[in-house]
C-alpha positions as CSV (number, residue, x, y, z in Angstrom):
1,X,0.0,0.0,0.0
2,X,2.7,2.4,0.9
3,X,4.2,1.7,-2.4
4,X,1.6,2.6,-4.2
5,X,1.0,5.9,-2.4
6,X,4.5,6.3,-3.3
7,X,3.9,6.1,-6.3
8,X,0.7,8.1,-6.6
9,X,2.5,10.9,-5.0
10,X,5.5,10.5,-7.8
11,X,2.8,11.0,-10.6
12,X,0.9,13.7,-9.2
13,X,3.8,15.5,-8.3
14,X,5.5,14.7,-12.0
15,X,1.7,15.9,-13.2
16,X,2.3,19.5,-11.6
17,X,5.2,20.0,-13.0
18,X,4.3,18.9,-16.1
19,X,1.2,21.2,-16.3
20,X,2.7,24.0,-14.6
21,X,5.7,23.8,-17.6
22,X,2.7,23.6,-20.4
23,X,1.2,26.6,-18.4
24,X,4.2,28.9,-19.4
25,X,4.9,27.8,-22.1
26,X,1.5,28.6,-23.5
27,X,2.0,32.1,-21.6
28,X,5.1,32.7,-22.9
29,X,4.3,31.5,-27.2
30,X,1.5,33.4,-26.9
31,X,0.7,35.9,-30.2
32,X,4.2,34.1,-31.2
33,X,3.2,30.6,-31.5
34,X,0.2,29.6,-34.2
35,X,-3.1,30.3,-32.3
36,X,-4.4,27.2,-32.8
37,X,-1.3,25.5,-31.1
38,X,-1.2,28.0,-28.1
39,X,-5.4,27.0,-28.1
40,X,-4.7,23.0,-28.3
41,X,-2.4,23.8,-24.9
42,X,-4.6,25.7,-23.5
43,X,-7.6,22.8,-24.0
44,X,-5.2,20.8,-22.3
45,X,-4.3,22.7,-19.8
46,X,-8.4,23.3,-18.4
47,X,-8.9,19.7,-19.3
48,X,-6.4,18.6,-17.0
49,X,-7.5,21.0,-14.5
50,X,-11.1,19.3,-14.3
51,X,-10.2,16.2,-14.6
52,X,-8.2,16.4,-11.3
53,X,-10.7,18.9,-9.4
54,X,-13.7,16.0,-9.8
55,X,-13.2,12.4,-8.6
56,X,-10.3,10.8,-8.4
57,X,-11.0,8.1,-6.9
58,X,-12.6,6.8,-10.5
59,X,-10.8,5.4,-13.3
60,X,-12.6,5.8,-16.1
61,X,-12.1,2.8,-19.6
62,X,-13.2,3.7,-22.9
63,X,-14.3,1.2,-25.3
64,X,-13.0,2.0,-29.2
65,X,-14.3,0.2,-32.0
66,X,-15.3,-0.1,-35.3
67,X,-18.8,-1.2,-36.5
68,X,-19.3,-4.5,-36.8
69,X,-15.8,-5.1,-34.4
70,X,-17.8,-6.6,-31.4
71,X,-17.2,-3.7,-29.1
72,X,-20.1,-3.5,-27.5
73,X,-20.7,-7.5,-26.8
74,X,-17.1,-7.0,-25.6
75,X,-17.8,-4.6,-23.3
76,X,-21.4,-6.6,-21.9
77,X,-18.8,-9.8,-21.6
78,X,-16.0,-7.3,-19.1
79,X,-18.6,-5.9,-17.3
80,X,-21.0,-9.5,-16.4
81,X,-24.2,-7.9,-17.1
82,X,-26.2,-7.3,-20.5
83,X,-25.9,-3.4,-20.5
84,X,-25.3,-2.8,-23.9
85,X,-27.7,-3.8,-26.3
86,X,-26.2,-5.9,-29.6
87,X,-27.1,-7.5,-32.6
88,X,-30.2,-6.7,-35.2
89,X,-31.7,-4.4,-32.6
90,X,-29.3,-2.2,-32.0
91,X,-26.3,-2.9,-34.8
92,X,-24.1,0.4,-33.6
93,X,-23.9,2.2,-30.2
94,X,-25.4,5.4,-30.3
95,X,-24.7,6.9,-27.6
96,X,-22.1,6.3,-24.5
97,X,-23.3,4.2,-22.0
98,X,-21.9,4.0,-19.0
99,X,-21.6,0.9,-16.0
100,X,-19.7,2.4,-12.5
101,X,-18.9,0.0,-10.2
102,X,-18.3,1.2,-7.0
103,X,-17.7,-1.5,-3.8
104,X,-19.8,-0.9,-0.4
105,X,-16.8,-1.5,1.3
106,X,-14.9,1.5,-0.2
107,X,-15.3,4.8,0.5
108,X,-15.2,7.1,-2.7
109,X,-16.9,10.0,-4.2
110,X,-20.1,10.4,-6.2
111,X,-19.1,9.4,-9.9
112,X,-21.8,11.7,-11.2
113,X,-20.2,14.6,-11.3
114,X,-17.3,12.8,-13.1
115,X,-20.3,11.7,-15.8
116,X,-21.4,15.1,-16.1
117,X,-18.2,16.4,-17.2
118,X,-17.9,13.5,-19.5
119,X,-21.4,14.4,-20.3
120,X,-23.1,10.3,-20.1
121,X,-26.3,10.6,-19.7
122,X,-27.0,6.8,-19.5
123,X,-25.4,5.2,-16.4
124,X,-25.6,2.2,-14.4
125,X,-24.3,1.1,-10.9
126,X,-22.8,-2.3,-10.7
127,X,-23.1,-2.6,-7.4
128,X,-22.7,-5.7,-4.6
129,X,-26.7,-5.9,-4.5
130,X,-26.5,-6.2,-8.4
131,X,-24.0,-9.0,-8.0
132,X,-26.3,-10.4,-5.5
133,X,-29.3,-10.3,-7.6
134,X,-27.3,-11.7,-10.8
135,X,-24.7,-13.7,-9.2
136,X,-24.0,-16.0,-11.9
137,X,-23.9,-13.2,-14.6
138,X,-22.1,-10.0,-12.3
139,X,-18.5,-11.0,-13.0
140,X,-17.4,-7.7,-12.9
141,X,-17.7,-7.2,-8.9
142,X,-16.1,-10.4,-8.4
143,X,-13.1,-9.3,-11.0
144,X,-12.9,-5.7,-9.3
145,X,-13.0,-6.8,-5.4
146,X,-11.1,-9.7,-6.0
147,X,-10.1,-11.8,-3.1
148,X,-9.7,-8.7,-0.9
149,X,-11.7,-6.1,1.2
150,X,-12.1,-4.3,-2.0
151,X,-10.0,-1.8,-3.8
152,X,-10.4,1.8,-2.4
153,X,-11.4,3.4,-5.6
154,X,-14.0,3.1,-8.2
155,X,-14.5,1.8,-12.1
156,X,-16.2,3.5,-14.7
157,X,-16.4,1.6,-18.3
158,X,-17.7,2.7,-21.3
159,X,-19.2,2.0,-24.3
160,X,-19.1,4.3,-27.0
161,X,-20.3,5.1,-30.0
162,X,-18.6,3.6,-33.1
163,X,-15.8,5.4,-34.2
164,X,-16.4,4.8,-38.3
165,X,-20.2,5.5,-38.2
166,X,-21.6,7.6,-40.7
167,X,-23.5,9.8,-38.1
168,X,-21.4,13.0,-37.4
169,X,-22.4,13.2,-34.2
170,X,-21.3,9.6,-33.3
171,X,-18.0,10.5,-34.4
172,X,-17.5,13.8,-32.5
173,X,-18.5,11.8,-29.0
174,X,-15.7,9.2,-29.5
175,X,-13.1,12.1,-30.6
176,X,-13.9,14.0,-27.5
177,X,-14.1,10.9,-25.3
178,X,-11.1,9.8,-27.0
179,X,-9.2,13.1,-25.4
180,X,-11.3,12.3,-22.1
181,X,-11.2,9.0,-20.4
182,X,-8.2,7.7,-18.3
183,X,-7.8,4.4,-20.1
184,X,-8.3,3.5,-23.7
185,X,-9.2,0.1,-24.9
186,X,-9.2,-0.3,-28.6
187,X,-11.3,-3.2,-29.9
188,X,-10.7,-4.5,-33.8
189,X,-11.8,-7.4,-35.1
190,X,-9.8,-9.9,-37.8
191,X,-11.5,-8.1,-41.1
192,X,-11.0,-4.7,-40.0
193,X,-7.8,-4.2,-38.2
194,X,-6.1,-2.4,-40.5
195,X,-8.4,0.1,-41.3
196,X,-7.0,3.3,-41.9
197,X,-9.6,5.2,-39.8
198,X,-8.6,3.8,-36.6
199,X,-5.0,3.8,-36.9
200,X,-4.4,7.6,-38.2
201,X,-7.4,8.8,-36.9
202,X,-6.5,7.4,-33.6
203,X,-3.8,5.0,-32.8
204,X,-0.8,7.0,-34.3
205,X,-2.2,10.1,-32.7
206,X,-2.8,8.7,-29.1
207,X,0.8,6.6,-29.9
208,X,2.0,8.6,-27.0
209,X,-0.4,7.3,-24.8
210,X,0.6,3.8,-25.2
211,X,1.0,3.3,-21.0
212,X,-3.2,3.6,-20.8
213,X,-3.3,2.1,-24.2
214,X,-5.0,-1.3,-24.6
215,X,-5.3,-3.1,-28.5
216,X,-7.8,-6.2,-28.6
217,X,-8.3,-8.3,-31.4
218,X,-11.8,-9.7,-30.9
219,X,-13.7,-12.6,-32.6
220,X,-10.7,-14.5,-32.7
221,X,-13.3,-17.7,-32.6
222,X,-14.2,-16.6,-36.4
223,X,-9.9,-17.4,-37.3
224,X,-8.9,-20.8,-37.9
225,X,-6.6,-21.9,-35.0
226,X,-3.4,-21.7,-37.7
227,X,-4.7,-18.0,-38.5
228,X,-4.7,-15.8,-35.2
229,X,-1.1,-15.6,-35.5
230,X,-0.3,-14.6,-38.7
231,X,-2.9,-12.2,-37.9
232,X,-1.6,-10.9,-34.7
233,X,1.8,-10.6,-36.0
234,X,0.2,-8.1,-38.6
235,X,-1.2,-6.2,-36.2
236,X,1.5,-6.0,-33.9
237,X,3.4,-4.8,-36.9
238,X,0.6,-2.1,-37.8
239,X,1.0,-0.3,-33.9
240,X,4.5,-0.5,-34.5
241,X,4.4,1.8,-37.2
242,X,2.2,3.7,-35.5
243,X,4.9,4.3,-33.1
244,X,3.5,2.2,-30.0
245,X,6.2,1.5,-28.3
246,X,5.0,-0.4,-25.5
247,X,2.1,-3.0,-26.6
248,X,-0.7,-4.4,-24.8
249,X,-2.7,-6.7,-27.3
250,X,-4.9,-9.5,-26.3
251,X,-6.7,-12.1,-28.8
252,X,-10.2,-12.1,-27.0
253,X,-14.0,-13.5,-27.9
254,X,-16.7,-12.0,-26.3
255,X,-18.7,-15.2,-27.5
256,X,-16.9,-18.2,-26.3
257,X,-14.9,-15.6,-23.4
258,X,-11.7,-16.6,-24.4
259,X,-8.8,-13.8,-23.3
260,X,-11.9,-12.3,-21.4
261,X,-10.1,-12.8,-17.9
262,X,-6.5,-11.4,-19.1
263,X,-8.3,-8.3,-20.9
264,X,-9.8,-7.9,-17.4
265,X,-6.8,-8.3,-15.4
266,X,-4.6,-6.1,-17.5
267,X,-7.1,-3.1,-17.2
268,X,-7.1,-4.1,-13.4
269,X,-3.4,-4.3,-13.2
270,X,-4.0,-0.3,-14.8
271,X,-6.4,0.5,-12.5
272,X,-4.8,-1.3,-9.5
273,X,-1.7,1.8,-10.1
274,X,-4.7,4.2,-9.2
275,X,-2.0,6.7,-11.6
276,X,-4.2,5.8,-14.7
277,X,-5.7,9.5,-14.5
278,X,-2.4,10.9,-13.8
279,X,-0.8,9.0,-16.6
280,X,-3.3,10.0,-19.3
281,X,-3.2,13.6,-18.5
282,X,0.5,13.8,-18.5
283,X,0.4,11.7,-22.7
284,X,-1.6,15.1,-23.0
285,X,1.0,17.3,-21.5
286,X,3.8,15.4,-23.3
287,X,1.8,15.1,-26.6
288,X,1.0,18.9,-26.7
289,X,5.0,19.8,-26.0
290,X,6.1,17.7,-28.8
291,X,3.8,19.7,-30.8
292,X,4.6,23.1,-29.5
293,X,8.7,21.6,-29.9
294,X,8.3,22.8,-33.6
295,X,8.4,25.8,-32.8
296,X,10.9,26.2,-30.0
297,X,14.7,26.8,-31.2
298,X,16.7,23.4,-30.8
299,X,19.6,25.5,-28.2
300,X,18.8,28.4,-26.1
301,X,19.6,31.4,-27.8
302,X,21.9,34.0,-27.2
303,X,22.2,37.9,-27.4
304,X,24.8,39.5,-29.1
305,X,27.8,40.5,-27.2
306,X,29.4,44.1,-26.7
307,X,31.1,43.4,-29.8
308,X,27.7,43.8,-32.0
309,X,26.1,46.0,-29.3
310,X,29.0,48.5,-30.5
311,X,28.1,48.2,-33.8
312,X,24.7,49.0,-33.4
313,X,25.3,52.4,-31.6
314,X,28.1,53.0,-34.2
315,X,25.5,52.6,-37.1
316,X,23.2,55.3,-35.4
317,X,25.5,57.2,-34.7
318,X,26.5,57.8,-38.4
319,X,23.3,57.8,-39.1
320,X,21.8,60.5,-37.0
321,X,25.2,62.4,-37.5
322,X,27.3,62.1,-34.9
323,X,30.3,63.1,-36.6
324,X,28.4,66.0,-38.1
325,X,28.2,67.3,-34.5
326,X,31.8,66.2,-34.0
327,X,33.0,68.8,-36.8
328,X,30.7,71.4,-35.5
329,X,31.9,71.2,-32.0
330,X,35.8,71.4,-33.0
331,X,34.9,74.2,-36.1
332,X,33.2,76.4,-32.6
333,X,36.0,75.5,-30.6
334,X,38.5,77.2,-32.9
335,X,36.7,80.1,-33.6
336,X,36.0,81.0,-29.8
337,X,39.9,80.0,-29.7
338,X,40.7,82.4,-32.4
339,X,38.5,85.4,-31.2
340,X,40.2,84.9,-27.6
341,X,43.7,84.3,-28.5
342,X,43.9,86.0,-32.0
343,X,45.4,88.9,-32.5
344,X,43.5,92.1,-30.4
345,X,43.2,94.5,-33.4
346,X,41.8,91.6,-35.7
347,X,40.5,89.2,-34.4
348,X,36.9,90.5,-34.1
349,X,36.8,89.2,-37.6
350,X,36.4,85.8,-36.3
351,X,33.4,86.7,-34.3
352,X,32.1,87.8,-37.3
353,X,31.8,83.7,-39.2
354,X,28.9,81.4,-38.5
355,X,29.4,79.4,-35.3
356,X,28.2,75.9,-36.5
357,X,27.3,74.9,-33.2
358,X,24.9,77.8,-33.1
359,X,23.1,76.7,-36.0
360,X,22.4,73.1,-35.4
361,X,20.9,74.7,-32.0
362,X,23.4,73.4,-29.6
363,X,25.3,75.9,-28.7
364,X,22.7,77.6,-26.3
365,X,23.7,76.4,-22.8
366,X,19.8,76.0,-21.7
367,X,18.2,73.7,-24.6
368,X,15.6,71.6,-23.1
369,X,16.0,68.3,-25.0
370,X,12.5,67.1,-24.0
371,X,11.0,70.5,-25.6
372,X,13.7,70.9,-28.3
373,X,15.6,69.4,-30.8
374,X,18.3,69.7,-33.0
375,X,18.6,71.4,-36.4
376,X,20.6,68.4,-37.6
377,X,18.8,67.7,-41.2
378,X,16.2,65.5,-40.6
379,X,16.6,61.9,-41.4
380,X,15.8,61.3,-45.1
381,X,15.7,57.6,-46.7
382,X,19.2,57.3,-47.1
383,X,19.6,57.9,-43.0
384,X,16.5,56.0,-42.2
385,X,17.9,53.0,-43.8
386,X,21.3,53.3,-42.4
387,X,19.1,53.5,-38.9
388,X,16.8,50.2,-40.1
389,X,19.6,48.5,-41.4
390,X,21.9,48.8,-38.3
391,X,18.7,48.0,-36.0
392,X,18.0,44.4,-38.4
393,X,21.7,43.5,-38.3
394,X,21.7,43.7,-35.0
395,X,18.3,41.3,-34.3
396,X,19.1,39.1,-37.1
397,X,22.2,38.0,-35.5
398,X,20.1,37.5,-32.4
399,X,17.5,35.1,-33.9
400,X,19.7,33.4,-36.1
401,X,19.0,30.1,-34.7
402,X,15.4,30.9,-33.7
403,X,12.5,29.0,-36.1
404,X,10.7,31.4,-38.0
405,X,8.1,32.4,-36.0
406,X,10.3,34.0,-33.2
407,X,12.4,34.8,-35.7
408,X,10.1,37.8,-36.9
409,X,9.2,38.5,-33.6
410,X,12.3,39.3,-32.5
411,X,13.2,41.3,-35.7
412,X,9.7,43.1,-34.9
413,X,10.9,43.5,-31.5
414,X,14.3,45.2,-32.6
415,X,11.8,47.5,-34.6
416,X,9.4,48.1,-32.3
417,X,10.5,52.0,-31.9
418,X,11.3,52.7,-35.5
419,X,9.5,55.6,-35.9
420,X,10.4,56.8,-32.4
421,X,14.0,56.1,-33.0
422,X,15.0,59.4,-34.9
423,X,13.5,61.8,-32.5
424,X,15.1,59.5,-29.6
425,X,18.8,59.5,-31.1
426,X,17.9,63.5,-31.8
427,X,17.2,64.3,-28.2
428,X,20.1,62.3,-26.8
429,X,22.3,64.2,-29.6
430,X,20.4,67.3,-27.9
431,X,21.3,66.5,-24.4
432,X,24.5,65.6,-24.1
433,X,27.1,67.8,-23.1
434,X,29.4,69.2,-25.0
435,X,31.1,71.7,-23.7
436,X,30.1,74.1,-26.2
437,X,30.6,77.3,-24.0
438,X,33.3,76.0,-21.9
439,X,36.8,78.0,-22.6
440,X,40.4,76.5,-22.0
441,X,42.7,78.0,-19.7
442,X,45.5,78.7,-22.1
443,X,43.1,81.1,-24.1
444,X,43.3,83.6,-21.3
445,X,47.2,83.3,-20.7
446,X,47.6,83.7,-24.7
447,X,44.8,87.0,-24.3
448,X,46.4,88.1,-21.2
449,X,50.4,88.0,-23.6
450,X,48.4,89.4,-26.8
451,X,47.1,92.5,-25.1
452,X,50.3,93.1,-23.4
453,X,51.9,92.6,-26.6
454,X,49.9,95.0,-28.1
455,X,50.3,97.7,-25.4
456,X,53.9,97.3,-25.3
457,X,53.9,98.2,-29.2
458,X,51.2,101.1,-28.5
459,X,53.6,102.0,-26.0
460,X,56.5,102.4,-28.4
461,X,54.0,103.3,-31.1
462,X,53.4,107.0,-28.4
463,X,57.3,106.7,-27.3
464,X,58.3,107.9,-31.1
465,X,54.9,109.9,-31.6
466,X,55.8,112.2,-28.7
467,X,59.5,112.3,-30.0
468,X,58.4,113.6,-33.0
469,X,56.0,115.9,-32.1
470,X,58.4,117.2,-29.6
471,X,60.8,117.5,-32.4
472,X,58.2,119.1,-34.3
473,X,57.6,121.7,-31.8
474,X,61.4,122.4,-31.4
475,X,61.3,120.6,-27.4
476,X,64.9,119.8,-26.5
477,X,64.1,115.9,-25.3
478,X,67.0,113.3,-24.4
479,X,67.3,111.1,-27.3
480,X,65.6,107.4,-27.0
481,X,67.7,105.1,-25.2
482,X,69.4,101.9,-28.1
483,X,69.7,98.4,-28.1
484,X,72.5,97.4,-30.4
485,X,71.9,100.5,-32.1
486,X,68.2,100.0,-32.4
487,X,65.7,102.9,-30.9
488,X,64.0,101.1,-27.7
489,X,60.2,102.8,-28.7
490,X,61.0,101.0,-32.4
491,X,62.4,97.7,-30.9
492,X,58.7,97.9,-28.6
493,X,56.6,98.4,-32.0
494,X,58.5,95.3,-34.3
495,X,58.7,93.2,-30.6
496,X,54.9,94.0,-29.4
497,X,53.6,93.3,-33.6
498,X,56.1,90.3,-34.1
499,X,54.5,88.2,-30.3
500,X,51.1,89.3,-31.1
501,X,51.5,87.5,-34.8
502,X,53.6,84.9,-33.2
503,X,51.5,84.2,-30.8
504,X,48.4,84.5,-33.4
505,X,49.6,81.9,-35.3
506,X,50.6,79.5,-32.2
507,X,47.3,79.8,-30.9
508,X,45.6,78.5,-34.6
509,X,47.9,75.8,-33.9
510,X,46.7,74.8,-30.5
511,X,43.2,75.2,-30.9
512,X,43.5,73.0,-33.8
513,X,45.0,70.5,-31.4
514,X,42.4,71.1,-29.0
515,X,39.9,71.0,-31.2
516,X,41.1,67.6,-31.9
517,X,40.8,66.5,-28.7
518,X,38.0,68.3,-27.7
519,X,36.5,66.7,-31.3
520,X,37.1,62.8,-29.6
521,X,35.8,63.6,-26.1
522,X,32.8,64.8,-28.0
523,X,32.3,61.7,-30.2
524,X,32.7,59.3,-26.9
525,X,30.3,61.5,-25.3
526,X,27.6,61.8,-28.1
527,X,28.3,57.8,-29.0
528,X,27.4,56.8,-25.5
529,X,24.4,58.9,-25.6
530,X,23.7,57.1,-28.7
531,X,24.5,53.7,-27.3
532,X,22.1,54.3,-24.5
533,X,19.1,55.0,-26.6
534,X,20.4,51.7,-28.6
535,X,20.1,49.8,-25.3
536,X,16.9,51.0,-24.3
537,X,14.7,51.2,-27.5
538,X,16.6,48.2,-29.3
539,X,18.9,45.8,-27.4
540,X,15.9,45.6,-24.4
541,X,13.1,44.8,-26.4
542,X,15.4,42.4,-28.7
543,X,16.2,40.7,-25.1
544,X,13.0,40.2,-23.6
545,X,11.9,38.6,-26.5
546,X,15.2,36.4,-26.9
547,X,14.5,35.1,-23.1
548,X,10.9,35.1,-23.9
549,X,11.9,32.3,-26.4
550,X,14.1,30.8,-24.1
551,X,11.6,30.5,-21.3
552,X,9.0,28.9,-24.0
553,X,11.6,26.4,-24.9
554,X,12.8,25.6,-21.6
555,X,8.9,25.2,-20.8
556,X,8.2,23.0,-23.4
557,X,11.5,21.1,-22.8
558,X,10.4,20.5,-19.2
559,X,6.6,19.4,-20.3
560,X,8.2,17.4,-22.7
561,X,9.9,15.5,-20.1
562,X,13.2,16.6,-21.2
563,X,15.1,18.5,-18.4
């Protein structure tokens, strides 16, 4: 007894997981995966979920056959008791009848809810009073108490309609019985066995659930004694192909009762597990991963690395114009450069050339780059399919190995912000700073020389005015003081000219070379700025749905029993 709770325990619990896995991955495939898959789970899924929350204490046996196979005569010889009507009166079931026995020694729940669901309408209980009124003919009490107290759960057999009948709604019943009861037990018969119907309509689709899976070859009494081998051989080959693994077929009669006993001790032996439920439900769960496995990627996929990432922000940024703001920003830095450090009495000139800064609209130290944007040109096709074809590089090296249907999900996903995307890169061009009215330290030493320069050759410039209008008006003045023979006020004009010139020209110099630099602490800037809006509006989206995909095929890996 204890192993068997054991071993309820081990399928309910393997059950939850399994359900649980199918769960997420229909969660997770959903508007990626067909709709019609993703709806097949989800019938599984709420199947399952009433199948467990009404009895369980009831296995329920199905009855599959053909017309003419015997099923129903079968089914009157398992259960004791004429319940199904056969023959001339009644040559195909019609409807599904129902026998529940349930032992007045056992304590289980009502089976009618159980019936409800399965929606029989015609029932009847097989009872120990029945068996006491119709002792010679109620075998199946005998065969489910057996020689103890009585098992603790109850049976529920079927008979169902015949699964070849030319009445539609005969058909649907068994197909929805056939995803419904806890054990099936398929009855052919030696003319029909290999009927197509059966075995693609059924047996290769329920091949899965070959552990609840019973195959009976009735009217073996109509085959000559050197003929029921040849034919079971066949058969046997037949569920092979149909990919059952794991066989169960008997050679019964319902007429002379022969295999009778063994068909009812192999669906006891199922019953007897009391994991018949459990086991069916999880064929579903397994079933329905192997179908939703088409669509999961065979390895998990991976995002691109840094290496790609860099890539992407490097396409943007030549597509919004990164370097076009690069250019700008050293072209301003050597103008306010020049009309610091140039030379005082022309250097004004500079101030008088476009700053380039100023006209893409980001030299103004208070832009609001929620409220405005750039006057970079906006993004004509050329740029627009520099930006799309950086952003689909980028994702299709992300779903490479990803079947197609996350495949242009993911590629959607990496373009989910496409129109977005411009005015995104624009702001972050907008606010990122650049230093646009920030002045070097050199460019006031260089002012500071320049003007002294230039006062020193005033200075002379007045020395030798005042000579010569002292001259002029006949002062007696000391001479100028020489230098190697050179007038001192003279030597102050060529020395004050010749720095500020000098200087002039060093200064273009270095604010070329700081414009350089300047020019490559710009670019990192603006390409991180850049890279940011990359990660947010393109790498994030692409990742959520490249784990998406993972979790969906992790999920449907674990359903499928594959860890």
């Amino acid at each position: 007894m204890a192993k068997r709770e054991k071993a309820v325990h081990a399928a309910t619990s393997e059950l939850d997981d399994g359900l649980a896995c199918l769960r997420e991955a229909v969660e997770a495939g959903r508007g990626r995966v067909s709709d019609a898959a993703i709806e097949r789970a989800g019938a599984v899924v709420d199947s399952a979920q009433w199948r467990r929350r009404l009895s369980a204490d009831h296995t329920v046996v199905g009855f599959f056959g053909a017309t003419g196979s015997g099923k129903s005569s079968l089914f009157n010889a398992i259960v004791g008791v004429e319940l199904a009507r056969t023959a001339a009166t009644r040559p195909t079931t019609s409807y599904a009848l129902a026998a529940v026995y349930e032992h007045q020694g056992a304590v289980v729940a009502d089976a009618g809810e159980l019936l409800d669901w399965l929606q029989v309408q015609e029932r009847l209980v097989v009872s120990d009073a029945a068996e006491a009124e119709a002792p010679r003919r109620s075998a199946l009490g005998r065969w489910w108490r057996g020689d103890s107290a009585g098992p603790s759960g109850g049976l529920i057999l079927l008979d169902l309609p015949d699964f070849d009948s030319t009445a539609r709604e005969h058909r649907e019943i068994v197909e929805r019985m056939a995803g419904q009861v806890d054990v099936l037990v398929f009855v052919l018969d030696p003319q029909k066995y290999a009927d197509a119907v059966v075995h693609q309509d059924f047996l290769r689709r329920l091949a899965t659930h070959d552990a609840v899976t019973l195959v009976v070859l009735n009217q073996v009494d109509r085959l000559a004694e050197a003929e029921a081998e040849p034919v079971l051989a066949s058969l046997s080959a037949l569920l092979a192909a149909d990919g059952i693994r794991h066989q169960r077929l008997r050679a019964v009669s319902a007429v002379t009762g022969q295999g009778v006993d063994e068909l009812r001790s192999d669906i006891r032996a199922i019953v007897d597990q009391r994991t018949a439920a459990q086991a069916r439900l999880l064929a579903d769960v397994r079933q329905c991963a192997g179908h939703l496995g088409t669509d999961a990627p065979e390895r998990e996929l991976a995002m691109p690395g840094p290496q790609q990432r860099e890539t992407l922000a490097s396409g943007l940024s030549a597509a919004v114009g990164v370097e076009t703001v690069v250019r700008a920003v050293q072209r301003s830095y050597r103008l306010d450069a020049i009309g610091y450090t140039g030379w005082p009495l022309t250097k004004w000139v500079a101030k008088l050339r476009p700053d380039p800064l100023r006209r893409l609209n980001l030299k103004t130290a208070e832009i609001n780059p929620e409220m405005n944007r750039t006057s970079l040109p906006i993004q004509g096709p050329a740029q627009r399919a520099m930006t799309d074809g950086a952003v689909r590089r980028f994702t299709e090296q992300a779903c490479t190995e990803a079947p197609p249907v996350w495949q242009t999900a993911i590629l959607d996903a990496g373009l989910r912000y496409r129109e977005e995307l411009p005015q995104q890169l624009d702001r972050a061009i907008a606010g990122t700073e650049l230093g646009a009215n920030a002045r070097s330290w050199w460019w006031y030493v260089v002012a500071l020389v320049q003007w002294i320069a230039l006062t020193v050759a005033l200075a002379g410039a007045l020395w030798l005015l005042g000579l010569g209008a002292a001259s002029y008006l006949q002062f007696d003045l000391p001479p100028a003081p020489n230098v190697e023979g050179f007038p001192v006020p003279t030597l102050m004009i060529v020395a004050g000219l010749l720095a500020g010139v000098v200087l002039a020209v060093a200064s273009s110099v270095i604010a070329r070379l700081g414009a350089a630099l300047k020019g490559r602490r710009v670019r990192r800037r603006l390409h991180a700025s850049v890279a940011e809006v990359a990660e947010r509006s393109v790498v994030e989206p692409v990742r959520q749905e490249v784990e998406r995909c993972n979790r969906y095929r992790s999920a449907v890996a674990r359903a499928g029993g594959r860890r």
